[in-house]
Structure formats: structure tokens, C-alpha cells
C-alpha positions in Angstrom: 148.2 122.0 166.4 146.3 118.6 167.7 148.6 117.2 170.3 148.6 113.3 171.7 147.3 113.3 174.5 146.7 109.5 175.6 148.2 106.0 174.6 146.4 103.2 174.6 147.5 98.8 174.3 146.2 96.0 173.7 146.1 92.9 177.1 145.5 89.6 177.2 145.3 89.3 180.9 144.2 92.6 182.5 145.7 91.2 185.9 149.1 90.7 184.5 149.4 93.6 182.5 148.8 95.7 185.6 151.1 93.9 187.7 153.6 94.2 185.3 153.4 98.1 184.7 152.8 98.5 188.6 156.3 96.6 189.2 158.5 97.6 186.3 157.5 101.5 186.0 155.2 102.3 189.4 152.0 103.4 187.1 148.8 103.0 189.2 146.0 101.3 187.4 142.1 101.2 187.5 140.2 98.9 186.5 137.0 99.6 185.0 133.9 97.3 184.6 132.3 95.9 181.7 130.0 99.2 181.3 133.6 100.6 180.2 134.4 97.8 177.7 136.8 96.3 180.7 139.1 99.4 180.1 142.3 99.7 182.4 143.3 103.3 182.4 146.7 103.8 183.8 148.2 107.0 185.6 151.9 107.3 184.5 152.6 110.3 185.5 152.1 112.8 188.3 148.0 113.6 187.6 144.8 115.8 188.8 141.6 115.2 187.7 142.2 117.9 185.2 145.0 115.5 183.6 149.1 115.2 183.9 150.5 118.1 186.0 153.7 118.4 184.0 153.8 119.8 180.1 154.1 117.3 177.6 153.3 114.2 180.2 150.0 112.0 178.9 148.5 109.3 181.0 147.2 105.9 178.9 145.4 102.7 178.9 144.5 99.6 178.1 142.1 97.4 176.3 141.3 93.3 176.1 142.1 91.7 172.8 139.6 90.3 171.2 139.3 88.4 167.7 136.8 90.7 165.6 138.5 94.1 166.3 140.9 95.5 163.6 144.7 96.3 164.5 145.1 95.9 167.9 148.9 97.6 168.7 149.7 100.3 170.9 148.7 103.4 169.6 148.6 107.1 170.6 145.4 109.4 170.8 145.3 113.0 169.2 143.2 114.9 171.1 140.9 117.5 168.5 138.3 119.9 168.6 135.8 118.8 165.8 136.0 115.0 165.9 133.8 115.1 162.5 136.0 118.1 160.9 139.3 116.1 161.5 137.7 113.0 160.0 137.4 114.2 157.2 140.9 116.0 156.9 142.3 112.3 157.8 140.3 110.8 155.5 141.3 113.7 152.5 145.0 113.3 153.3 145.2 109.5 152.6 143.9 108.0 155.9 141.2 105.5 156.3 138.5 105.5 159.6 138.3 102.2 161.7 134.3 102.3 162.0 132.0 105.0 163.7 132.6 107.9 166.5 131.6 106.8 169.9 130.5 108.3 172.8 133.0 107.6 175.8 131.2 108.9 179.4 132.0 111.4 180.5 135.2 111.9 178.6 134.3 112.8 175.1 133.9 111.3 171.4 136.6 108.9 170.5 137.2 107.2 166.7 141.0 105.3 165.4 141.8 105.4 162.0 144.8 104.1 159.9 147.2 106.6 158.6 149.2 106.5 155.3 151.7 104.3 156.8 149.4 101.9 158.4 149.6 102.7 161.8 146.5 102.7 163.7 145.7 106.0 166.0 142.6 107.5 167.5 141.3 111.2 168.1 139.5 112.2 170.8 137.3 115.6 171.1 137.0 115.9 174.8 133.8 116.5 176.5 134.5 120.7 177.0 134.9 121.4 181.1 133.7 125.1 182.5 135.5 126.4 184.9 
């Protein structure tokens, strides 16, 4: 079973939004440059670099608006192990995919697609770790 293992929203005003999720719920934020697609990512929960300590706890983040991109609403991410494989099983059981696969450094492959409903979600395959 492919569990969610990220969320991700839309911001207008990266500044804000932090500020806002800093104040109201204590998440820590980090901002990432433009070489990340201004990306905030934010740590909601008790973390290692390995991810969330605690079962069932994900960590998120967030991304600017902009005008061209489809569907921008908070969404969750399904981490998988075959980013092309599961394509195609969302595409065979009704779904639709939001553009091409890309490469996220040194995290792994990431695509969104639209289910049968309309809601927009994204799959990850994570970059595998040894060790």
C-alpha cells in the first residue's frame, strides 16, 4: 500500500504564510532559493533527517502561485516505488497526469495528477538511501 507521505499548498506571500504557520501551529519553515522553485518546506512535526519520528506523522510544504500552473489547492503526496508503473495504474483507473515526471535534488522523482474526482495529488518515488 502507497502511503501519503507529504502535503503540499499553494502562497501568495511566502513571508506571510510562514509567519502564520510559525504563530498559529509552531511548524518551522525553510526557505529555499530559486534553484528550488522558491519551495518553503515546513517541519510539522517532531523530524530527523530520515523524516517524522512518530508513525503516521508527514512533514509538508509550500509553493508560489503562479498564473500558468494547473490546480493550485493543497494537496497530499503518495509516496511510490515505480513513479512510471503507478502512472500508468493512475492513468488506467480514470486519472489524468498534470505534465511530465521531474527530478527533485536529492529527494527523488515527483509528478501530480488529477483523480476521478478532480482532486489534484502528486507521487513521489524517493531517491532510495543505503544504510
Amino acid at each position: 500500500m502507497d502511503s501519503v507521505v507529504h502535503f503540499e499548498m499553494p502562497y501568495e506571500n511566502r513571508e506571510r504564510m510562514a509567519r502564520f504557520y510559525q504563530s498559529a501551529f509552531g511548524w518551522q519553515t525553510q526557505m529555499l532559493g530559486a534553484d528550488m522553485g522558491e519551495y518553503v518546506l515546513a517541519v510539522t512535526t517532531e523530524s530527523t533527517d530520515a523524516g517524522p519520528k512518530h508513525p503516521g506523522a508527514i512533514n509538508g510544504g509550500f509553493y508560489p502561485k503562479k498564473p500558468d500552473w494547473p490546480m493550485q489547492f493543497p494537496s497530499v503526496v503518495i509516496a511510490v516505488q515505480d513513479l512510471a508503473a503507478s502512472s500508468r495504474k493512475v492513468t488506467a483507473a480514470g486519472g489524468r497526469m498534470l505534465g511530465e515526471p521531474m527530478d527533485i535534488p536529492g529527494v527523488g522523482q515527483y509528478v501530480s495528477f488529477v483523480d476521478t474526482e478532480g482532486n489534484r495529488s502528486s507521487m513521489l518515488q524517493p531517491i532510495v538511501r543505503e544504510g
